[in-house]
C-alpha positions in Angstrom: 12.5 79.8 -36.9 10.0 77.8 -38.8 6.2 79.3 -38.4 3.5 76.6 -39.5 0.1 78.0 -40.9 -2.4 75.4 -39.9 -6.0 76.5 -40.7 -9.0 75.9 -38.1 -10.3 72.9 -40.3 -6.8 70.9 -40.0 -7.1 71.6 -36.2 -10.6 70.4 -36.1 -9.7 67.2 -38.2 -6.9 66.4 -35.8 -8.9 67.0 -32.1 -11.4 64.8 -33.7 -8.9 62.1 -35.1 -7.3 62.6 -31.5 -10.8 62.3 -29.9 -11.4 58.6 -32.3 -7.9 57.3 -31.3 -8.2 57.9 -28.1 -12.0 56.4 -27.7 -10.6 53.2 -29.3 -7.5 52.7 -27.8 -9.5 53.6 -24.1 -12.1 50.9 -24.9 -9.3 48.1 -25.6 -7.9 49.2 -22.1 -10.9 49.1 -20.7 -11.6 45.6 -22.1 -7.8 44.4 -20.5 -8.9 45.8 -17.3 -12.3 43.5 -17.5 -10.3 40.6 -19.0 -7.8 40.7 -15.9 -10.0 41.4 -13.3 -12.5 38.4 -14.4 -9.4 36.1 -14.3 -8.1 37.3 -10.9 -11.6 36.8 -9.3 -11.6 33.0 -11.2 -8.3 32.5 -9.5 -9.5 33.8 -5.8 -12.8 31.5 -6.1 -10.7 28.6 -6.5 -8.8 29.3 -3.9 -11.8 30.0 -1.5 -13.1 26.7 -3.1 -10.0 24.8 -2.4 -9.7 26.2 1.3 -13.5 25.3 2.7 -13.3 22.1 1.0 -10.7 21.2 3.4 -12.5 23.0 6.6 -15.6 21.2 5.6 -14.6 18.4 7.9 -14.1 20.7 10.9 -17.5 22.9 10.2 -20.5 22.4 11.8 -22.4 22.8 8.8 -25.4 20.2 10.2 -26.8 17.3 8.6 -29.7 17.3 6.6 -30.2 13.6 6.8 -30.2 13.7 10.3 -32.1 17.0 10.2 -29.1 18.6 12.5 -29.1 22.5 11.8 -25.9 24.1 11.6 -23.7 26.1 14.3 -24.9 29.6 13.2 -21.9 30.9 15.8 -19.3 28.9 14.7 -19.9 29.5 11.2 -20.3 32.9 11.5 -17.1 33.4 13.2 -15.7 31.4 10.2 -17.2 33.5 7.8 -15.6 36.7 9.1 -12.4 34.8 9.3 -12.3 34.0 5.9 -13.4 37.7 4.8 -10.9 39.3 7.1 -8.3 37.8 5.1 -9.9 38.0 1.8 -10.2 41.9 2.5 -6.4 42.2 3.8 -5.7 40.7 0.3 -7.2 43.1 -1.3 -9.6 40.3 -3.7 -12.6 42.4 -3.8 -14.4 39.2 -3.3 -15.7 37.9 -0.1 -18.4 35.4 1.7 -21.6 35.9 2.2 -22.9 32.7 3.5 -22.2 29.4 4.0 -25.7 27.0 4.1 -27.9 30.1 4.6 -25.8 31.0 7.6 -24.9 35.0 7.2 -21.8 36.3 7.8 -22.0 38.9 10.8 -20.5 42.0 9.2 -21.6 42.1 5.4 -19.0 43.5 3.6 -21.6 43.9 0.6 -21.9 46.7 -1.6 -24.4 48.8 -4.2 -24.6 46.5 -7.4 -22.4 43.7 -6.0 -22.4 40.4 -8.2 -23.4 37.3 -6.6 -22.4 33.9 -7.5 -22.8 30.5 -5.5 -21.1 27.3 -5.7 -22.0 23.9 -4.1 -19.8 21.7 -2.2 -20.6 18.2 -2.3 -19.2 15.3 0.7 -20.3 11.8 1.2 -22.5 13.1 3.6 -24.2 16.3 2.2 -24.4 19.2 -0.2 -23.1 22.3 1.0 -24.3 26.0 -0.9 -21.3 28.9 -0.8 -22.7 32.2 -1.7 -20.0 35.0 -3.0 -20.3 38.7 -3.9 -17.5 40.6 -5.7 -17.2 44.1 -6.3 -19.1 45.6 -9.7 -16.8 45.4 -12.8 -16.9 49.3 -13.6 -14.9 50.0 -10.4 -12.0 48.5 -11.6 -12.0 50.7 -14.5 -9.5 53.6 -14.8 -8.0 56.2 -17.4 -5.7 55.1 -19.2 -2.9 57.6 -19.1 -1.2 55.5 -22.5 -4.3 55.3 -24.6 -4.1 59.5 -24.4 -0.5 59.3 -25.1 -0.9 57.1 -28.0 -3.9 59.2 -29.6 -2.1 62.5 -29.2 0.9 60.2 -31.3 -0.5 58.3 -33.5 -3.3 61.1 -34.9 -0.8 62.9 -36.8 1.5 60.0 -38.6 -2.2 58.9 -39.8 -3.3 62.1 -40.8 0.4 62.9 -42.3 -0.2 59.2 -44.8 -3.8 59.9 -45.8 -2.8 63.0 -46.8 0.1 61.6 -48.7 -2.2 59.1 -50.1 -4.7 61.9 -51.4 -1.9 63.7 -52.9 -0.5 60.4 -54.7 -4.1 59.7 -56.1 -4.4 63.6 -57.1 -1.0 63.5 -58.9 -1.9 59.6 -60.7 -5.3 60.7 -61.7 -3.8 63.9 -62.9 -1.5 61.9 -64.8 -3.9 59.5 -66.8 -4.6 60.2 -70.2 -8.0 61.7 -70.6 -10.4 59.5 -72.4 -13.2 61.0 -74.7 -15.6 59.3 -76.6 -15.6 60.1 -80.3 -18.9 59.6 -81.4 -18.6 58.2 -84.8 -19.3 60.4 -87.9 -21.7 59.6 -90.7 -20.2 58.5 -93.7 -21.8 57.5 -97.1 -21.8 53.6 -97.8 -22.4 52.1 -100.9 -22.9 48.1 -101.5 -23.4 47.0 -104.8 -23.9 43.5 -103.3 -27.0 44.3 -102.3 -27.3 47.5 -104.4 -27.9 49.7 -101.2 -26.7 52.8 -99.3 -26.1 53.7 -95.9 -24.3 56.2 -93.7 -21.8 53.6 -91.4 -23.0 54.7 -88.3 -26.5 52.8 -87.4 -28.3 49.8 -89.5 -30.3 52.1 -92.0 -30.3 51.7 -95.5 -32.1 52.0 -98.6 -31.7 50.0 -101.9 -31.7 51.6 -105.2 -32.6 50.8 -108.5 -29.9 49.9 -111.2 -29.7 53.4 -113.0 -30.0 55.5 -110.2 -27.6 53.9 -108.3 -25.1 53.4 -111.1 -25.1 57.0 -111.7 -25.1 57.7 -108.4 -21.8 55.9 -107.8 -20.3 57.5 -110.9 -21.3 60.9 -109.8 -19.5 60.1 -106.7 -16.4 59.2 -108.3 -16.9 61.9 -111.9 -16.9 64.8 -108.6 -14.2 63.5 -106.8 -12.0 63.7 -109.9 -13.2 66.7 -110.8 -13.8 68.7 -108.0 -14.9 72.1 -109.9 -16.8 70.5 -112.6 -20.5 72.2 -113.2 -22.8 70.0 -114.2 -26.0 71.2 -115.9 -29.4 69.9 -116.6 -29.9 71.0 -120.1 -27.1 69.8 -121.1 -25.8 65.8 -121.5 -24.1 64.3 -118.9 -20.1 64.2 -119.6 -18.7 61.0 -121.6 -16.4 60.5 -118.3 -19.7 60.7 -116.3 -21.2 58.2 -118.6 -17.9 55.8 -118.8 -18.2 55.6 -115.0 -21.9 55.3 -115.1 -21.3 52.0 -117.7 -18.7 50.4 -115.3 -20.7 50.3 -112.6 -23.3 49.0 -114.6 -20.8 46.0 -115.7 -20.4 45.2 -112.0 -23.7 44.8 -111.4 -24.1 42.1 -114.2 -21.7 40.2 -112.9 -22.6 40.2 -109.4 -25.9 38.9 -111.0 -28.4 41.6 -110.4 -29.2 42.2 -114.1 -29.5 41.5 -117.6 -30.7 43.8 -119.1 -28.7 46.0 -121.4 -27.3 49.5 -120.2 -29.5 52.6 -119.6 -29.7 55.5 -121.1 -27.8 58.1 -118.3 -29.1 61.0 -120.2 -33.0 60.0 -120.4 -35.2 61.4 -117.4 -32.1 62.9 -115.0 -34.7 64.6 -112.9 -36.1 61.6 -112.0 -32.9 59.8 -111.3 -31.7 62.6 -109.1 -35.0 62.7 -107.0 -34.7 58.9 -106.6 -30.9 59.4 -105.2 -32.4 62.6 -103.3 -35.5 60.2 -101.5 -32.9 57.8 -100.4 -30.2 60.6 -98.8 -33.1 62.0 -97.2 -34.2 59.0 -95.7 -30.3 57.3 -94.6 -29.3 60.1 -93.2 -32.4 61.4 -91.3 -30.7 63.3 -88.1 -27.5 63.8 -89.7 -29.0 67.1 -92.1 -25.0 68.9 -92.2 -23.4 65.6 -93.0 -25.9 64.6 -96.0 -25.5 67.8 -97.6 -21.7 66.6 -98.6 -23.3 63.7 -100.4 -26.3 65.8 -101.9 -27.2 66.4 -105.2 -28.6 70.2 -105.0 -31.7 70.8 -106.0 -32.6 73.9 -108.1 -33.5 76.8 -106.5 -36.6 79.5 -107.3 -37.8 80.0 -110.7 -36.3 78.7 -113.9 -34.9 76.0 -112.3 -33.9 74.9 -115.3 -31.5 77.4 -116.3 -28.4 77.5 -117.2 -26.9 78.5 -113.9 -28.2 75.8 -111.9 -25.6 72.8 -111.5 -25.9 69.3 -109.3 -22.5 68.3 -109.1 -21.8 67.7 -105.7 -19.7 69.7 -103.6 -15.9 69.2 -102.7 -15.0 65.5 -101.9 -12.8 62.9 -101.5 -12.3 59.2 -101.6 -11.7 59.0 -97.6 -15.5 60.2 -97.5 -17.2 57.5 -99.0 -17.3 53.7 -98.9 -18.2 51.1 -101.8 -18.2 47.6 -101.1 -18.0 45.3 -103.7 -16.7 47.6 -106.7 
């Protein structure tokens, strides 16, 4: 035999699913019951309409243009008539007057609703007051409405619960989406002889020499990853062909005339110029700059032999130059 292990919050979520079901299903009985009732008492006014209209003749209801009052006997005896039969029907409606004459034995109850209706003949106007019973006593428990709560609670709780587990399992299933946030990467433009990092709109522009060596550096380092490169010493005739080239391109993209610098004339200077501009493109980005940094020379005799400012280990997916 099959045991089911329900926990105390799945029993509380259906009583109060049961308890929701059944209050709505109870209030659209409740509104059939008023609906039904409100047309049966419709249909039993017209009839009571219908049937005085053709007693009017026989009444002595009196005359108002003769000033005649009316038979209060024989109108009260009509009166119960009528509400004798009315109440053997069942209607829960019944007379209370006919032209201010009273019925006899009011059949009227606590919180009765009264209605009139006039009568009109070629002689006079005659006023029909009604009372019928108070809606709420035609209401009743609805045996079904219970019945279909105590069903319907579980197939709905059953499907959202399938539903949950569907959304679980799909969102479970989606590919997670992360945000790379872009990495800092040196840009040179000869075009407009500045340098960047590729991630926000900073740059700084350079001077011809600086940022012709500069560039060769970047490329002498590249293709020669272990090189040492030493101040007291002239700059490699590869560092200085590379150095020229980029000099070239800059006379033809128009940005000078003048004829080539000397590479190996005031270095320290060059490199401080190239050191400013780092320093200021890639401000907040401290561990990426230092892959693009020329070192500086550390402690006393900083001039020695020891002390090199190739840069460290790079490669051509690292940087960027437009226009060379």
């Amino acid at each position: 035999m099959q045991v089911y292990d329900i926990s105390p919050q799945a029993w509380l979520k259906s009583g109060a699913m049961i308890v929701l079901l059944f209050f709505v299903f109870q209030s659209a009985a409740l509104l059939g019951q008023a609906s039904a009732r409100l047309y049966t008492e419709h249909q039993v006014t017209d009839r009571i309409k219908a049937r005085i209209s053709l007693d009017l003749q026989f009444l002595d209801v009196g005359n108002q243009a003769l000033h005649t009052p009316p038979n209060q006997d024989s109108l009260k005896r009509y009166l119960d008539r009528i509400n004798s039969l009315l109440e053997d029907q069942q209607t829960g409606v019944w007379l209370i007057s006919i032209q201010s004459v009273t019925a006899q034995s009011e059949a009227q109850t606590d919180n009765a609703r009264l209605s009139q209706f006039v009568l009109e003949n070629s002689e006079q106007t005659v006023k029909v007051q009604l009372a019928k019973r108070p809606l709420y006593s035609y209401f009743s428990f609805s045996l079904f409405a219970l019945l279909a709560a105590v069903i319907a609670a579980p197939v709905l709780i059953k499907s959202q619960t399938r539903k949950v587990g569907v959304a679980k399992q799909q969102s479970g299933q989606q590919p997670l989406v992360t945000t790379v946030k872009p990495e800092p990467k040196l840009t040179i433009n000869l075009t407009d002889k500045t340098i960047g990092n590729g991630v926000n709109d900073v740059t700084v522009q350079l001077q011809n020499k600086p940022l012709c060596f500069y560039t060769a550096l970047l490329h002498y380092c590249i293709d020669n990853p272990h090189s040492t490169l030493l101040h007291h010493k002239d700059i490699p005739p590869e560092l200085t062909t590379l150095a020229s080239k980029v000099f070239i391109r800059l006379m033809e993209l128009g940005h000078t005339k003048r004829k080539r610098p000397d590479f190996n004339a005031n270095l320290d200077k060059t490199l401080s110029e190239i050191r400013a501009a780092l320093d200021e493109v890639f401000t907040g980005f401290s561990e990426e700059k230092t892959r693009y940094y020329p070192p500086r020379a550390q402690g006393e005799g900083s001039r020695s032999k020891q002390h090199s400012y190739a840069l460290p280990v790079l490669s051509h997916s690292d940087i960027q130059i437009i226009g060379d």
